[in-house]
C-alpha positions in Angstrom: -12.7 -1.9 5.7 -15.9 0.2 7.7 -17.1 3.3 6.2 -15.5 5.1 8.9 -11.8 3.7 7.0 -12.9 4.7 3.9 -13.8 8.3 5.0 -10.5 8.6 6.8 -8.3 7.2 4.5 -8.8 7.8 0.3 -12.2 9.2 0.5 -10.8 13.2 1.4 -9.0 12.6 -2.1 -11.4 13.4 -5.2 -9.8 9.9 -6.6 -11.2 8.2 -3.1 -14.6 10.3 -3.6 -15.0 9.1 -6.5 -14.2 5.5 -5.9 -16.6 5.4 -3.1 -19.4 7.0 -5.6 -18.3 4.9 -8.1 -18.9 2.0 -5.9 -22.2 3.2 -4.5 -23.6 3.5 -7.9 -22.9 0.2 -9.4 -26.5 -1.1 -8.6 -27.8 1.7 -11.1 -25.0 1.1 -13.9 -27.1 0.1 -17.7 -25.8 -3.4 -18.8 -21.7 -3.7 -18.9 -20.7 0.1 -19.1 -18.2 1.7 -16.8 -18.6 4.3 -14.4 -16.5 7.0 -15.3 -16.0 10.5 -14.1 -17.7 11.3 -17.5 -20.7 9.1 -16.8 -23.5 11.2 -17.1 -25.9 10.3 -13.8 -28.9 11.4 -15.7 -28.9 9.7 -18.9 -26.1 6.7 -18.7 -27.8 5.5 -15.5 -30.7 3.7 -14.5 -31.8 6.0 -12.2 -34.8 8.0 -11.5 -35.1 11.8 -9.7 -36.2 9.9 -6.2 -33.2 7.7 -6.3 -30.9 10.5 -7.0 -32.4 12.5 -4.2 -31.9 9.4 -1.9 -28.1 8.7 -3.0 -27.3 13.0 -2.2 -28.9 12.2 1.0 -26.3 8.4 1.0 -23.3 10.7 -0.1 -24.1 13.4 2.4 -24.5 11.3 5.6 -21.0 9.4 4.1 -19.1 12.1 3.6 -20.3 14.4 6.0 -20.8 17.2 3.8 -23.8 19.4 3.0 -25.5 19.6 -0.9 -27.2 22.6 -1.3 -30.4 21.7 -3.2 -29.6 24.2 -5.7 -26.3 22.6 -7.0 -28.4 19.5 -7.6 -29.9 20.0 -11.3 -26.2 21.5 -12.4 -24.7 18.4 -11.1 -24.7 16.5 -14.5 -21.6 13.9 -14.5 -20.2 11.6 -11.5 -17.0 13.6 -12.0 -19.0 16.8 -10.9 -20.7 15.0 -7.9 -17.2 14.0 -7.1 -16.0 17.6 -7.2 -19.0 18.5 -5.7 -18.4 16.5 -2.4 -14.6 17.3 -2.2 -14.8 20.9 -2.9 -17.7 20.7 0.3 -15.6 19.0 1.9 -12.1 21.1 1.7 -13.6 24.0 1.2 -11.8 24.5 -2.0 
């Protein structure tokens, strides 16, 4: 299934967004520990403040949505980024 699939099918649910986020950050995940919606991007992954700038940027151009800068440092858990994007994205 394309990206395009993905968008139009689960991804406009926050289960889907998440999924897809999920899935995106798996090459960042520290030894055998699941990515939850509790999973704190920050600490719990191996990721540094460049690669989370560069997965906003992934998650924007894949979801078509806009993150303001500012929402960035408040986003603390994959759960929030999920909410994040789906609230951008229904205007909820």
């Amino acid at each position: 299934m394309g990206t395009a699939a993905i968008q139009q099918s689960s991804a406009l649910t926050k289960d889907g967004i998440f999924v897809e986020i999920a899935r995106l950050l798996e090459r960042f995940r520290a030894g055998e520990a699941t990515i939850t919606s509790e999973t704190v991007i920050a600490e719990d992954l191996t990721m540094d403040s460049l690669q989370v700038m560069d997965l906003m940027m992934e998650l924007e151009d894949r979801f078509d949505v806009s993150i303001p800068l500012n929402l960035v440092p408040e986003i603390a858990t994959v759960g929030q980024l999920a909410d994040t994007i789906y609230a951008s994205k229904t205007g909820a």
